[in-house]
Structures are given as structure tokens and as C-alpha cells.
MMTF fields as JSON, N, C-alpha, C and O atoms, coordinates in Angstrom:
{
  "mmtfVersion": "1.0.0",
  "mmtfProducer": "UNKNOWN",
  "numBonds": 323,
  "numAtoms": 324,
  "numGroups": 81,
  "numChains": 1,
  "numModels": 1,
  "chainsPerModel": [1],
  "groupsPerChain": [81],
  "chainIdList": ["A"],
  "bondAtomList": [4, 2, 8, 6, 12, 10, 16, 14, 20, 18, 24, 22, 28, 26, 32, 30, 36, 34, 40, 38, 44, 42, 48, 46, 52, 50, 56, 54, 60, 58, 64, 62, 68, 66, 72, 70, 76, 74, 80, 78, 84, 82, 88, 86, 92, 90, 96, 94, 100, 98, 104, 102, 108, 106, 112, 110, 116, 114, 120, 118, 124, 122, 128, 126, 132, 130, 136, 134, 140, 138, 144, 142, 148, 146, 152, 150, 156, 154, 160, 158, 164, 162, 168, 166, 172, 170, 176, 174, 180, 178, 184, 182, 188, 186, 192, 190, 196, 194, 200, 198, 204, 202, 208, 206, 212, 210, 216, 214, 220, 218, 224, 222, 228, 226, 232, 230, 236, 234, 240, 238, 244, 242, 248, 246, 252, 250, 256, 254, 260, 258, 264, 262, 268, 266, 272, 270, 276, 274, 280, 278, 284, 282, 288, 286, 292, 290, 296, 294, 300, 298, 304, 302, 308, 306, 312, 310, 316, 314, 320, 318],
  "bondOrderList": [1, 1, 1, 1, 1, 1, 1, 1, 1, 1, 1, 1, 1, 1, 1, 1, 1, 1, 1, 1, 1, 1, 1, 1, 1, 1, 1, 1, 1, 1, 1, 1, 1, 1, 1, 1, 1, 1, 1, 1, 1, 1, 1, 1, 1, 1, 1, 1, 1, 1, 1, 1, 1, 1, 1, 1, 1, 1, 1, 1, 1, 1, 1, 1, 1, 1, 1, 1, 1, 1, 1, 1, 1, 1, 1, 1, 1, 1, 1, 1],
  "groupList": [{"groupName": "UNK", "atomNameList": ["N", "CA", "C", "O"], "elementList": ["N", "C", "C", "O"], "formalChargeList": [0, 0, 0, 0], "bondAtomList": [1, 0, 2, 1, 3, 2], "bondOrderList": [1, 1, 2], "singleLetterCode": "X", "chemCompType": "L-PEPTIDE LINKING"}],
  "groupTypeList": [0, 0, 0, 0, 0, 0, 0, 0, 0, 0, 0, 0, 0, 0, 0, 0, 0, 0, 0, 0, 0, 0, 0, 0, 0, 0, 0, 0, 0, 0, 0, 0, 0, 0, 0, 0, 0, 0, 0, 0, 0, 0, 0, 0, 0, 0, 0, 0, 0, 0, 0, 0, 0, 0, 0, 0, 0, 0, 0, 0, 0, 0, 0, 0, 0, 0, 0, 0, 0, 0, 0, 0, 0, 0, 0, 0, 0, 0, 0, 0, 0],
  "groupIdList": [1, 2, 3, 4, 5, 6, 7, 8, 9, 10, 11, 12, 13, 14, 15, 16, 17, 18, 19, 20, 21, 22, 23, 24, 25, 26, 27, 28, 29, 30, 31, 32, 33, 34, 35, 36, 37, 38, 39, 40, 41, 42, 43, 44, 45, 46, 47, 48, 49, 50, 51, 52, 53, 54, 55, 56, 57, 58, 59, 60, 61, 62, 63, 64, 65, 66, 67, 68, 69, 70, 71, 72, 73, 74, 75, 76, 77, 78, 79, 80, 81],
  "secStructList": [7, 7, 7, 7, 7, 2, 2, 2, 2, 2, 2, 2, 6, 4, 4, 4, 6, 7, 7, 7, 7, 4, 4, 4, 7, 7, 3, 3, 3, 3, 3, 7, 7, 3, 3, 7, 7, 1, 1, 1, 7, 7, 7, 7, 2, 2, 2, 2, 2, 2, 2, 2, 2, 2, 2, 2, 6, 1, 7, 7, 2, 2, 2, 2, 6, 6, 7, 7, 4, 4, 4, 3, 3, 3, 3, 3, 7, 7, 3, 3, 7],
  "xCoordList": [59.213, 58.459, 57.072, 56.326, 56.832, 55.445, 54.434, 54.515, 53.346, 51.957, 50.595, 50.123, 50.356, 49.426, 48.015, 48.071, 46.982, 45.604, 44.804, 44.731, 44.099, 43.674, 41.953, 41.1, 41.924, 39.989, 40.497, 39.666, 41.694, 41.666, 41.932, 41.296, 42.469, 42.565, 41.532, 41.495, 40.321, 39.537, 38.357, 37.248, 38.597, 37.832, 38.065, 37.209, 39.437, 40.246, 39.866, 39.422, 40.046, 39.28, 38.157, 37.943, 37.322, 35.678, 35.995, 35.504, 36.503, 36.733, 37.383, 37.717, 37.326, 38.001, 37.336, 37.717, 36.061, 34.268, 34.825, 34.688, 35.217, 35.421, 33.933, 33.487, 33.291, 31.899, 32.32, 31.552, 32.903, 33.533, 32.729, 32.849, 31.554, 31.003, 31.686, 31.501, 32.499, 33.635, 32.438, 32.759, 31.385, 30.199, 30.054, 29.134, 30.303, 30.177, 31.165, 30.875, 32.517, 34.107, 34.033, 33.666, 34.411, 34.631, 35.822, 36.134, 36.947, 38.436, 38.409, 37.733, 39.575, 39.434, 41.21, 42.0, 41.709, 42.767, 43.031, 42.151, 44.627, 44.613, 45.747, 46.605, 45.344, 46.119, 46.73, 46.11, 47.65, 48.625, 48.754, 48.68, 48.952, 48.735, 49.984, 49.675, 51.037, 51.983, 52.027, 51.826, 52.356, 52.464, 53.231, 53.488, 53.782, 54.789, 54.847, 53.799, 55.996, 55.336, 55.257, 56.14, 54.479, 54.574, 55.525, 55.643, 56.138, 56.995, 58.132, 58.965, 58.534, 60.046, 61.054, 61.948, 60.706, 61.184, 60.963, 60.941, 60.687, 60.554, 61.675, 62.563, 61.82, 63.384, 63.618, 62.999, 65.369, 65.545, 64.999, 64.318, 65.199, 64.679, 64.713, 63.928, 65.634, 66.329, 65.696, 65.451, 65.612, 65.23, 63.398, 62.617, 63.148, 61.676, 61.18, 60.371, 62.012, 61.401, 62.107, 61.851, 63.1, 62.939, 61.568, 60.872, 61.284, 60.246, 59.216, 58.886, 58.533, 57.733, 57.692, 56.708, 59.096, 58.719, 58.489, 57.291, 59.196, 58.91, 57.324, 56.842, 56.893, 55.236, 54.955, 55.069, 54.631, 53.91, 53.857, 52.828, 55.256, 55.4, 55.223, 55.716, 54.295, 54.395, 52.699, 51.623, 52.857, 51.44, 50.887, 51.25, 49.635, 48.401, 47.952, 47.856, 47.591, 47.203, 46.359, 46.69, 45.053, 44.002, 44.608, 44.036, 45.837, 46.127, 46.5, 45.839, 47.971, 49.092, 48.424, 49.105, 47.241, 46.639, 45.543, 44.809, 45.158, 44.223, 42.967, 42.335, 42.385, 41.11, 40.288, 40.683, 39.16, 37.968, 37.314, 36.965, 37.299, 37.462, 36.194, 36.388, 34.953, 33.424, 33.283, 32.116, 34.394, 34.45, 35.854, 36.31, 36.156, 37.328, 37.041, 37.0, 36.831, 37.028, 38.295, 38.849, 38.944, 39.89, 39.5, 38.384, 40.62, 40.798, 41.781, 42.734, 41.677, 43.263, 43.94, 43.357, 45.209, 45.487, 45.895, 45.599, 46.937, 48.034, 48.763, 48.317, 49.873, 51.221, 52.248, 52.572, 52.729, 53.714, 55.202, 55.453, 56.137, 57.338, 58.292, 59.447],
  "yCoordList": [-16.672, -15.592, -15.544, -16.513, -14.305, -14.18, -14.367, -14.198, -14.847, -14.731, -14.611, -15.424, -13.231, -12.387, -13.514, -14.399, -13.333, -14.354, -13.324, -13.322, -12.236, -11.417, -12.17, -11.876, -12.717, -13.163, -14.34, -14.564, -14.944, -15.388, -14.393, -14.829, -13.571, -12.715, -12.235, -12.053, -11.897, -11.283, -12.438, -12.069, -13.396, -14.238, -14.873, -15.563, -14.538, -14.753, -13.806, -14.077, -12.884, -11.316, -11.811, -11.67, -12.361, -12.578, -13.826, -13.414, -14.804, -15.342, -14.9, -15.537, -13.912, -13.134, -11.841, -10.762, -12.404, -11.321, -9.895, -8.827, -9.937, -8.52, -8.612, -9.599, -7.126, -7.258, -7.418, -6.62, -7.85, -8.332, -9.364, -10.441, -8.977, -10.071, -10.265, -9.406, -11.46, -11.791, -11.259, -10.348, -11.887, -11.714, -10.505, -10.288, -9.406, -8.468, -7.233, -6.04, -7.889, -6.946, -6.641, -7.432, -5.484, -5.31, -4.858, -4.137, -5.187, -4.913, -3.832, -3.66, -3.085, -2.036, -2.253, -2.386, -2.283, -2.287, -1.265, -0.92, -0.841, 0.023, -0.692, -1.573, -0.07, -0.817, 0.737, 1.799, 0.599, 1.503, 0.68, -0.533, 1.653, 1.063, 2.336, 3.49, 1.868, 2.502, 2.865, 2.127, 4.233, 4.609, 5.513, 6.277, 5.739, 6.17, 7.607, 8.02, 8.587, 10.027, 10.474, 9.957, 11.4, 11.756, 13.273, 13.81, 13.705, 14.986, 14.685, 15.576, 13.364, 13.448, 12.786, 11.953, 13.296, 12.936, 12.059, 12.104, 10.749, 9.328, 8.388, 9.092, 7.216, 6.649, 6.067, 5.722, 6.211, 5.252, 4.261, 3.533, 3.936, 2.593, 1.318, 0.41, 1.325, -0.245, -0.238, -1.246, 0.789, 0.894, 1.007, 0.364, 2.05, 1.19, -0.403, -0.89, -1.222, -2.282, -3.012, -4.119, -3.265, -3.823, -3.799, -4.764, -2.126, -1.936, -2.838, -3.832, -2.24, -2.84, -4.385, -5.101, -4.805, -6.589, -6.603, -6.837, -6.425, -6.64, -6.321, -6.855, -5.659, -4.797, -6.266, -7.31, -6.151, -7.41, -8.463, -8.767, -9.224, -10.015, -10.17, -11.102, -8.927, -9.339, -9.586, -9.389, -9.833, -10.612, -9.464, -8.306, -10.22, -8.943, -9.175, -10.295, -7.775, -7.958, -9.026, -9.702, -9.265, -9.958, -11.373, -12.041, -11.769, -12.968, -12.836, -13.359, -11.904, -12.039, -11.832, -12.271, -11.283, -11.127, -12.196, -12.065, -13.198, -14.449, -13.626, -13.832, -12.746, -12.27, -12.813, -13.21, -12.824, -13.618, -12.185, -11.08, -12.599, -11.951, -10.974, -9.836, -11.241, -10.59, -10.087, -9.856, -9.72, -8.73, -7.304, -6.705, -7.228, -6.9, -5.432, -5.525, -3.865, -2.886, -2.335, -1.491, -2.576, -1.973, -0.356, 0.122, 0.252, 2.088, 2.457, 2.792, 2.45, 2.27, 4.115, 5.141, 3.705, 5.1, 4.614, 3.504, 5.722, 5.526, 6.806, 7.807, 6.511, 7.029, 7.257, 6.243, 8.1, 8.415, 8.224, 8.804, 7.598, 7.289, 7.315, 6.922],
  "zCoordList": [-85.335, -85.927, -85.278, -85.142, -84.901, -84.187, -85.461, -86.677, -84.447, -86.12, -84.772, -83.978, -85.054, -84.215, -84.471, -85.324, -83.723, -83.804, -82.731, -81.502, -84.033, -82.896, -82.694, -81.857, -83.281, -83.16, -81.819, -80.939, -81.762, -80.821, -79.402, -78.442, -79.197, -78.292, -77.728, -76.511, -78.704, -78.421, -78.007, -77.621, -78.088, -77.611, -76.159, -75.606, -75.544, -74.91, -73.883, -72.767, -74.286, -73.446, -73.078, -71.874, -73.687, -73.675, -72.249, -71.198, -72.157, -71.676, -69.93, -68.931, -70.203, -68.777, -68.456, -68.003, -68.907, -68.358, -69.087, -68.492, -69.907, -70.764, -71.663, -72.249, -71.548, -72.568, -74.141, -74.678, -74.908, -76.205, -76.38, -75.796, -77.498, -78.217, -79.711, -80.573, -79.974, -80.904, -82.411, -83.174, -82.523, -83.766, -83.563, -84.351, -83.028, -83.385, -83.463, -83.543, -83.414, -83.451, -85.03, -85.9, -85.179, -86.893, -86.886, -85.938, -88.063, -87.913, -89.034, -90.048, -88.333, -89.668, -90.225, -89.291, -91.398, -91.39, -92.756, -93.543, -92.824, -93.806, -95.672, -95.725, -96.486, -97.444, -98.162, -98.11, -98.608, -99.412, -100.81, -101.007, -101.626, -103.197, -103.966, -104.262, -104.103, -104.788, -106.527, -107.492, -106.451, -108.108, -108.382, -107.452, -109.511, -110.262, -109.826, -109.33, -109.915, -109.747, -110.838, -111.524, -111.585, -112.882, -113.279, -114.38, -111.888, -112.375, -112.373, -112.205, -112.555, -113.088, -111.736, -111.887, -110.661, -109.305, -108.589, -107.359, -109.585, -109.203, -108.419, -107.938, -108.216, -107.33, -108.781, -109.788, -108.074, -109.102, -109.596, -108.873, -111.23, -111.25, -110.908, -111.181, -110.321, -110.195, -108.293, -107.63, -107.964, -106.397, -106.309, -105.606, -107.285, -107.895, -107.889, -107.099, -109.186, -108.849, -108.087, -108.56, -106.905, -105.631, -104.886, -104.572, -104.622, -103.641, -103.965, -103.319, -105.451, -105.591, -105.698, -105.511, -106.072, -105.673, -104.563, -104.405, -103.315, -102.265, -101.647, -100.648, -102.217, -101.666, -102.228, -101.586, -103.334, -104.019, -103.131, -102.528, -102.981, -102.162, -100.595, -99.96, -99.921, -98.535, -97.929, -98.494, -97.259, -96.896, -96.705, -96.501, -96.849, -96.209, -94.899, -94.396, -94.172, -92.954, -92.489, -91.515, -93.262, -93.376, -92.868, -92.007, -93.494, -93.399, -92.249, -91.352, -91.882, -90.787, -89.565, -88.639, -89.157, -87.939, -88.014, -87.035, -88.802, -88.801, -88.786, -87.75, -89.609, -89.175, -90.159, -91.255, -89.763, -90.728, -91.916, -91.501, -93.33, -94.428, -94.285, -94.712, -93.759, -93.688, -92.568, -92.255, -91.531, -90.887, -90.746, -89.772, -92.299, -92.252, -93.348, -94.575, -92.416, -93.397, -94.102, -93.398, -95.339, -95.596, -95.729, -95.93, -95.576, -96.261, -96.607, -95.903, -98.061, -98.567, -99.471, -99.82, -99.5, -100.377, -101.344, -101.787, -101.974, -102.969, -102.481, -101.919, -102.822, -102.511, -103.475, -104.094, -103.715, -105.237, -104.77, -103.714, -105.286, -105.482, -106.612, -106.453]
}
């Protein structure tokens, strides 16, 4: 299983005369936030809570790309299902 290490990459870059100062990369990543639909035309239920276990349960970017927490902008939505 791959496990991305982008602060190392980018330090890596730096390392191969790329102008990339690592203290000053800011990551932007995005988050989705799931909710009910309220007109009736929701998923099934039982296919409902799969999804949502599974959302629950999957890592966050923050983690899976190793990025450091105080340089990290989320911009998140919500999405109806």
C-alpha cells in the first residue's frame, strides 16, 4: 500500500535546486461532510448507513499524505444523499 509523504517530496525537490522553501508551502486540501436529503429522495437506508460507516471510517487526508497540521487549509462542503 502506497502512503504518499508530500513534505518529504517537497523537501526532496528543495534538494535538487528547486526554489521550494518547505516553511513556507501551505497545503490546501478539501473535506466533504454528508447529509440526509430532506425531499424524500434519499438512498436507501441500509445503503445510507454503509456509506456513511465507511466515510467515518476512512482516513483523513491530513494524515494519508503526512502533512504537518499548522500548515494545512481545509475547504469543505456538504453534499445530500
Amino acid at each position: 500500500m502506497e502512503q504518499p509523504d508530500l513534505p518529504a517530496l517537497v523537501e526532496r525537490s528543495r534538494a535538487r535546486r528547486n526554489a521550494i522553501d518547505p516553511s513556507e508551502v501551505t497545503y490546501f486540501i478539501g473535506r466533504e461532510t454528508v447529509v440526509r436529503r430532506k425531499d424524500g429522495k434519499a438512498l436507501p437506508w441500509l445503503v445510507e448507513v454503509v456509506f456513511s460507516f465507511m466515510l467515518r471510517n476512512s482516513s483523513e487526508a491530513i494524515d494519508y499524505y503526512h502533512l504537518p497540521r499548522d500548515e494545512v487549509v481545509e475547504i469543505g462542503r456538504q453534499f445530500a444523499i
